[in-house]
C-alpha positions, 0 to 999 in steps of 0.5 A: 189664880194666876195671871198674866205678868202685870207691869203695874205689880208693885212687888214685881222686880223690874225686868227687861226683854233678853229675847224671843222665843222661838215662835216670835214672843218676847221674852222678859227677865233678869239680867244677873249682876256681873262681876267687873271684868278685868283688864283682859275681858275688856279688851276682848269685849272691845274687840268683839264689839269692833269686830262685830258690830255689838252695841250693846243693849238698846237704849232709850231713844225717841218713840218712833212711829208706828210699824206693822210686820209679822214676826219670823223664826229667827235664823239659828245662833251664828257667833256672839252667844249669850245666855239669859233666864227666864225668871218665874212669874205669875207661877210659872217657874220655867226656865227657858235658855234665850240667844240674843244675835248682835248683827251688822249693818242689818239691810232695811226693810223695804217701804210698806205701802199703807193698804200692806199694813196689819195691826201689830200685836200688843206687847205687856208693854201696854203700847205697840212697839214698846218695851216693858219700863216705856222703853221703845224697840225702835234700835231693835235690830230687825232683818228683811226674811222677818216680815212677810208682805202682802201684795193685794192686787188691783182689780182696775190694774188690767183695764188700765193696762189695756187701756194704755196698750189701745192707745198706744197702738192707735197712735202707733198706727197713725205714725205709720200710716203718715210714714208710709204717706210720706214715703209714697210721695218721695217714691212719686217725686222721684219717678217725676224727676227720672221721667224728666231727666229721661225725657229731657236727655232723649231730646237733647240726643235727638237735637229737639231742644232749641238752641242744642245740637244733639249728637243724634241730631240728623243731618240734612246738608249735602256733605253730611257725616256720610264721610265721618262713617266707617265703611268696609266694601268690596266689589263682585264681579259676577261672570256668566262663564255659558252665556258670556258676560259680566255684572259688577256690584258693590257690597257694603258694609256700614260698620257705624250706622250697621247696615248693608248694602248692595249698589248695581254697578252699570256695565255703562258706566264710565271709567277711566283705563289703564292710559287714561282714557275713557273705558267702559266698566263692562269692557274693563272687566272683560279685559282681565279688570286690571286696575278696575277697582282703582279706578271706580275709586277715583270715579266714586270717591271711595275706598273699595278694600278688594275684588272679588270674581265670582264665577256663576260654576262657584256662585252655584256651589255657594247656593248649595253650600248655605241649603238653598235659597229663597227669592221674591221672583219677577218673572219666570225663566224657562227651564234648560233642558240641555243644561238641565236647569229646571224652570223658576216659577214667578212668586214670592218666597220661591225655593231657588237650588244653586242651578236656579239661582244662576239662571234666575240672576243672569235671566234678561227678557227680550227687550229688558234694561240692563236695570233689570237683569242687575236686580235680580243679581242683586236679589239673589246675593241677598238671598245668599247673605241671609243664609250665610252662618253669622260665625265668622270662622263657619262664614270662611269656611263656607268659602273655603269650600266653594274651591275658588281661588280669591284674590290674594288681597282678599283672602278666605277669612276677609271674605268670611267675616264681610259676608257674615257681618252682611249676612246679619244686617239682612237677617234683621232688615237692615239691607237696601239695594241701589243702583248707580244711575248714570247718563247715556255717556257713562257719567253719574247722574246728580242724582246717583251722585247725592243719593248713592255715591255720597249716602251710602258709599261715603264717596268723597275726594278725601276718600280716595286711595292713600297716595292717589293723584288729585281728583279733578271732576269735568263738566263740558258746558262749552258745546265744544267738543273739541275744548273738552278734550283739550282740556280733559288732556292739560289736567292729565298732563298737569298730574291730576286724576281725571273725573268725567263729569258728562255735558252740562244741561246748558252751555255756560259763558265763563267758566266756574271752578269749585271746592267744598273744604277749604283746604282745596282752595289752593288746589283749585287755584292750582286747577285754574292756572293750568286750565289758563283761568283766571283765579276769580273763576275759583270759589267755593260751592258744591262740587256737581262732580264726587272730585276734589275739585270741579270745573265747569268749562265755560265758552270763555275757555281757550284751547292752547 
């Protein structure tokens, strides 16, 4: 029978491997003796070899260690072909055309891993990897798409891998969890540092801190910032045109502190006319009010920006213009019937028509103060600023309707834009009423003379009228009447505004001249020398009069 090849036959001819079939096997042969070839096929064999990569056949070189693949189809014939025999063996006489592909720069397989490996098939050869004749296939030429490997998997791979992930996890949670610790500390620290500022800054604005004057710090001296605000004011003059009479009030408006005021001018109160003497407001007005308002500013100190006559006919229009009103009644007024006024009910929150409201606000009991009829003007017109539009240009208009005729140095819109301004401060609360107290003798109490004149008017000398005389304030301490007149007639005479401070509480042996900025000192040098005074009688201490400069007239003084 016939066997397979065996390589130690010793009558077998010697035979190496041209190939593979087209399963994988190697295929053995002969290789035909060639002719030399000639100058011209050497050339092109050259060129081929050059072109590319032909090395020829293997040559023996060093075993190399053992590898395991499967062997693949080779891909089809590309260029480079030759052909070689099968030679008969073993009874087998087939012949069978091989090609043997020469490649270059073939890519490498990539590294296997020793559990991938599967035992390579023996070849005739006797040892793996190896030719017949001894000669190993380690220069063989072999390709990636020839071995197939097998990719066994792990079965501890997934529980590592979630083991990796749990910890991970874990210590990502950690890291974030003191991400967020640190950040709610500088977010505390910082609320800390804000609560700190803040409070800080508050008690420095409210001069709290020691040793620091805030600019919100109050002032508690007698010629506090009440000169360093602005105020706007305006003076009523409110005649009853049935009964006869008149009622004088200041509405003032606080543009810095924003807030109104209403202050009650006594008829009593005393000013100086239009020749220099002595005059009642009340009789003033009655007159024609010609130079009224320049005089109740040297008497006040102040800066009054128009006059304003209201009759009690256009006082009536303007209640019923803003849709009545409502007042806080302290007593009841009976009604008119040949007026056809209707009673006003005493209570709170009485709804008041315009012929009400000029009976309630000229209304004075038998045997009432003047004090009290003042009031309830004073109540009314505050009723009045509440309803007022807060639109200054509705506010003129509302004026413009009552059909009066204003003052030409206080036109419609002026008027509007005080009253709607007022109007908001008493919508809000931010109104007060006072009255302007005096003595029997028509001069300002010291009392009025700090609370109202200097809180609330703002009435100093320096906010007299641009131009105005000097003004020179009198207190008789001397019990003479004589003297004072005397020496009332010398400061006149001298240019100075004269300012009727009333009699001292007490007579007085020498007498005193005063100044409260020092840029009147020389003024009230000035004063003394014309009084016939010594200048050691000048010093500087509070004016007990709202005057530039003020005398206390001593017994020491001597009529000229």
């Amino acid at each position: 029978m016939n066997d397979r090849q065996d390589p130690y036959d010793p009558y077998a001819q010697e035979q190496q491997l041209v190939g593979y079939d087209a399963y994988g096997r190697p295929v053995y042969g002969q290789v035909p003796a060639q002719p030399a070839p000639s100058a011209a096929q050497q050339y092109e064999q050259q060129y081929e070899q050059q072109q590319y990569g032909y090395q020829g056949y293997p040559q023996q070189q060093p075993q190399q260690p053992q590898q395991q693949y499967y062997p693949q189809q080779p891909s089809a014939p590309q260029y480079g072909q030759q052909e070689y025999t099968q030679a008969p063996a073993y009874g087998y006489d087939t012949q069978q055309t091989q090609q043997w592909i020469p490649q270059q720069n073939a890519p490498e397989a990539p590294a296997e891993r020793p559990a991938d490996r599967v035992p390579e098939p023996r070849r005739p050869g006797g040892e793996p990897g190896a030719e017949p004749g001894g000669e190993p296939e380690a220069d063989r030429d072999y390709r990636t798409e020839m071995f197939a490997f097998i990719d066994q998997p792990d079965e501890d791979s997934e529980d590592v891998i979630d083991w990796l992930k749990f910890t991970e996890s874990r210590t990502e949670r950690r890291e974030e969890a003191r991400r967020r610790g640190r950040n709610r500390v500088v977010a505390l620290i910082v609320v800390l540092a804000l609560f700190v500022v803040g409070g800080l800054g508050y008690l420095w604005y409210a001069g709290k801190l020691p040793f620091i004057d805030g600019p919100g710090e109050k002032k508690t001296g007698a010629t506090a910032a009440a000169g360093a605000q602005k105020r706007d004011m305006i003076v009523v003059h409110l005649h009853n045109t049935k009964k006869g009479g008149t009622s004088s009030v200041l509405l003032v408006d606080n543009v810095t502190t924003k807030q109104g005021a209403t202050v009650l001018l006594p008829n009593t109160l005393s000013v100086t006319g239009q020749d220099g003497t002595p005059i009642a407001l009340g009789k003033s007005v009655e007159e024609g009010g010609l130079g009224t308002r320049e005089a109740l500013d040297s008497v006040l100190g102040t800066s009054i920006g128009g006059t304003w006559r209201l009759d009690t006919p256009f006082l009536e229009n303007l209640v019923e213009l803003v849709g009545g009103i409502e007042v806080d009644t302290d007593t009841a007024v009976p009604a008119d019937d040949a007026a056809k006024v209707p009673a006003v009910a005493q209570g709170q929150k009485q709804s008041l028509s315009g012929t009400m409201a000029v009976a309630y606000a000229t209304f004075r009991g038998e045997g009432e103060p003047e004090t009290k009829q003042m009031e309830r003007v004073g109540k009314v017109l505050q009723a009045v600023l509440r309803k007022v539009p807060s639109d200054p240009k509705a506010a003129a208009v509302t004026v413009e309707s009552m059909g009066q005729i204003l003052d030409p140095a206080l036109n419609a819109q002026t008027l509007g834009a005080l009253l709607s301004r007022l109007g908001e401060h008493a919508k809000v609360g931010a109104y007060r009423t006072d009255v302007l107290a005096v003595k029997p003798d028509g001069t300002l109490t010291d009392d009025a003379n700090k609370k109202v004149v200097k809180e609330v008017l703002g009435g100093s000398g320096a906010a007299a009228q641009p131009g105005a005389a000097p003004r020179v304030g009198m207190k008789d301490a001397t019990g003479d009447e004589k003297a004072q007149i005397a020496a009332k007639a010398a400061l006149m005479n001298g240019g100075y505004a004269f300012v009727d401070g009333g009699k001292a509480d007490k007579t007085a042996a020498t007498s005193q001249i005063t100044y409260q900025d020092d840029a009147q000192r020389d003024r009230a040098i000035e004063v003394a020398k014309t009084l016939g005074l010594p200048e050691t009688a000048v010093k500087k201490a509070e004016n007990a009069v709202n005057a530039e400069v003020v005398v206390i007239l001593g017994k020491d003084y001597k009529a000229s």
